[in-house]
N, C-alpha and C positions, 0 to 999 in steps of 0.2 A: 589626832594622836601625835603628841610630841616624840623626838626620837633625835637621836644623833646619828647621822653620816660622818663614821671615823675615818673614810678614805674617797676622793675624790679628788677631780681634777679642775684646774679655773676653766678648762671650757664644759664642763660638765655640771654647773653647777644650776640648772634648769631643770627642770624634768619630772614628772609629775609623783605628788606627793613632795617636792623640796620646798611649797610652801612649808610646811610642818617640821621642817627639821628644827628642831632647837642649836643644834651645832652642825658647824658642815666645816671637818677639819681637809681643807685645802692644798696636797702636795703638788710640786714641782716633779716632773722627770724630766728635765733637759734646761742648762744656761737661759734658754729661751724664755721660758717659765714666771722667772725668778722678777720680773720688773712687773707683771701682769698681778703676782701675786700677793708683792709688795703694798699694793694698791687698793686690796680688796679687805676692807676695813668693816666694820660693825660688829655687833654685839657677838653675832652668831658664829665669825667666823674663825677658824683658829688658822693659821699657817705654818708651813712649812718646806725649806729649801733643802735640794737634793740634786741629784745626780743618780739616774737611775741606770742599772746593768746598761739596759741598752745602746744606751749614750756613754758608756764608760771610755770608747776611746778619745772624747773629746774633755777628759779629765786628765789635767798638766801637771806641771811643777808649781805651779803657781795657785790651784783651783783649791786647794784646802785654805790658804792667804784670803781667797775669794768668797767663802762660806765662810770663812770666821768674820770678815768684815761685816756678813749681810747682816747677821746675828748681829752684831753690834750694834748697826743700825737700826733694828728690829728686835730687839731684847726678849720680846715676848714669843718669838714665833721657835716652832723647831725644827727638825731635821729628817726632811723625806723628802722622795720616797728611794731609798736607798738597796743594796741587795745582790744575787745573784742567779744565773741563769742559765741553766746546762743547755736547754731549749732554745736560743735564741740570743745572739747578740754579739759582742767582739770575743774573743779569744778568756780564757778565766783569768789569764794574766793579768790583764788590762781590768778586767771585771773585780779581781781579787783586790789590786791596787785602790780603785775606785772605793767603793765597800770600803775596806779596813780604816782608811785615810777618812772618810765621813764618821761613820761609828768610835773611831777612838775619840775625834771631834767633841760627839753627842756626848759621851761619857767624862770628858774630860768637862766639860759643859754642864751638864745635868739636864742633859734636852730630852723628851720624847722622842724617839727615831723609830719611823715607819720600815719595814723590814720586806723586798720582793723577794722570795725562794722560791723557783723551778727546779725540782730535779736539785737542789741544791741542800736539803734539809740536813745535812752533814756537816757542812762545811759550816752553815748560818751556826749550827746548834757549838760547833767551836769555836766561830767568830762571837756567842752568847756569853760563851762560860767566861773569855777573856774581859770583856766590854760590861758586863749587864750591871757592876756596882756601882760606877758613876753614875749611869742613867737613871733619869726621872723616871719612865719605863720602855717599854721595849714593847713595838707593837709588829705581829704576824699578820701583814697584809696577806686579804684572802687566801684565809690560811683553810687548805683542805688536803693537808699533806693527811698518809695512813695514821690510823688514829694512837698507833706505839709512841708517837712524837709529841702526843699533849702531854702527856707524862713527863717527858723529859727536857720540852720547852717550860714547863709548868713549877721543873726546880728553880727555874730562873725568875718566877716571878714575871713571865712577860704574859703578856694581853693576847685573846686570838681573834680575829676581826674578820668574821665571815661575810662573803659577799653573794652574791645570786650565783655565782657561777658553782657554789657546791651542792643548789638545783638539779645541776645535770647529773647530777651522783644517784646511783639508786637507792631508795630512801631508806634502808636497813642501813646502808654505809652513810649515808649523811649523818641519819640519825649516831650509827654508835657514836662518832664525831663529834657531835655537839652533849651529849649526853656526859662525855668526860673531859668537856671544859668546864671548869669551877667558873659558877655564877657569877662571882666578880672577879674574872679574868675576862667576858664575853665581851663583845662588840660586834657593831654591825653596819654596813657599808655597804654602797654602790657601785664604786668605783666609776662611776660618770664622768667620762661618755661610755667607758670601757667596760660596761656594767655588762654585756653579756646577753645571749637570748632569751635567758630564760628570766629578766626583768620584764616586767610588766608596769609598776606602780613602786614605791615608797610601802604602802598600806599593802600589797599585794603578796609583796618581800616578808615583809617585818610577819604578820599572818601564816604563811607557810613554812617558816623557820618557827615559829611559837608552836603549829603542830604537831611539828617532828621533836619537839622538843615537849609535847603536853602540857603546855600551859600557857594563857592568855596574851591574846595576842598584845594588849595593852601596860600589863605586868613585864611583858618579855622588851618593851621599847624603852622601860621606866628606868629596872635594871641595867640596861644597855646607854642609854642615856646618862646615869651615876657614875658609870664605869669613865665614861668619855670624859664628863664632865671634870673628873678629880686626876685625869693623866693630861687634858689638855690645856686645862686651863693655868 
């Protein structure tokens, strides 16, 4: 079963069922990142540099100068995995600074930009409304914020990229979830390595999301895969 993987990681990009991905779009969170993924070239792969919440204090005066070069050198690739994190990580200062300074980037750019939100679905949903015309599109990395927010991420036109971890949701809540994301807005991801306990498989994932969602497990990878395909590539 073909499928696209809209968010993972270069050390994540193993792991059973990733033979069959048709695309495995490849984010950075950290400087570190960024040469490993430089490098990761074939049909399949799409990439993406960033700077993520976590790593936000090690974002300067200089690091926007540093992402606009990659991009040059790498014309095709876009702008992840970027965001914010009430949960975890420096100060929203430092966090806010990071974030906005990528994002206006993407948009100034026309790049796809991978979106992290904890606890943060307020702020991302006004860093959207400013941002989201430039961008190619706007992707909600495992996205399982309350389901009032598809709605109003959904004016903007951005993608929601479900990953195993909305698993651990009880499945009335998964399900309303996925039920009022519009069909070609959907995606779906591992987030590998960081995929979570409740990953099993690639075929495992994809299967139990088609479920909760009543319909083919097969159908459910095809759509998700169209979707990938016409924002990544």
């Amino acid at each position: 079963m073909e499928y696209a993987d809209s968010h993972l990681h270069p050390a994540g990009t193993a792991y059973p069922g990733s033979e069959s991905a048709a695309l495995l779009s490849v984010c950075a969170a950290q400087f570190s990142d960024w040469d490993a993924i430089s490098e990761m070239r074939g049909p399949r792969v799409a990439r993406s540099y960033g700077v993520h919440p976590w790593y936000s204090e090690s974002w300067g005066d200089g690091s926007i100068d540093r992402l606009r070069e990659m991009l040059e050198r790498d014309p095709e690739a876009n702008i992840g995995e970027i965001g914010m994190d009430e949960a975890k990580g420096p100060s929203m200062v430092d966090q806010a600074r990071c974030f906005e300074e990528q994002f206006m980037l993407a948009s100034e750019l026309g790049k796809t930009v991978s979106i992290h939100s904890v606890r943060a679905e307020n702020y991302v949903l006004a860093a959207v409304k400013r941002n989201h015309k430039g961008c190619k599109a706007i992707v909600l990395h495992s996205f399982s914020a309350p389901s009032n927010y598809v709605k109003s991420f959904s004016k903007y036109d951005c993608y929601f990229s479900i990953s195993p971890r909305i698993l651990s949701k009880q499945a009335p809540v998964a399900k309303a979830i996925l039920e009022l994301i519009p069909k070609d807005r959907l995606l779906l991801e591992t987030d590998s390595p960081d995929h979570g306990q409740e990953f099993v498989s690639a075929d495992d994932f994809i299967s139990k999301i088609a479920e909760l969602m009543s319909m083919g497990a097969g159908e459910l990878a095809k759509i998700t895969l169209e979707n990938a395909e016409r924002i990544f590539r």
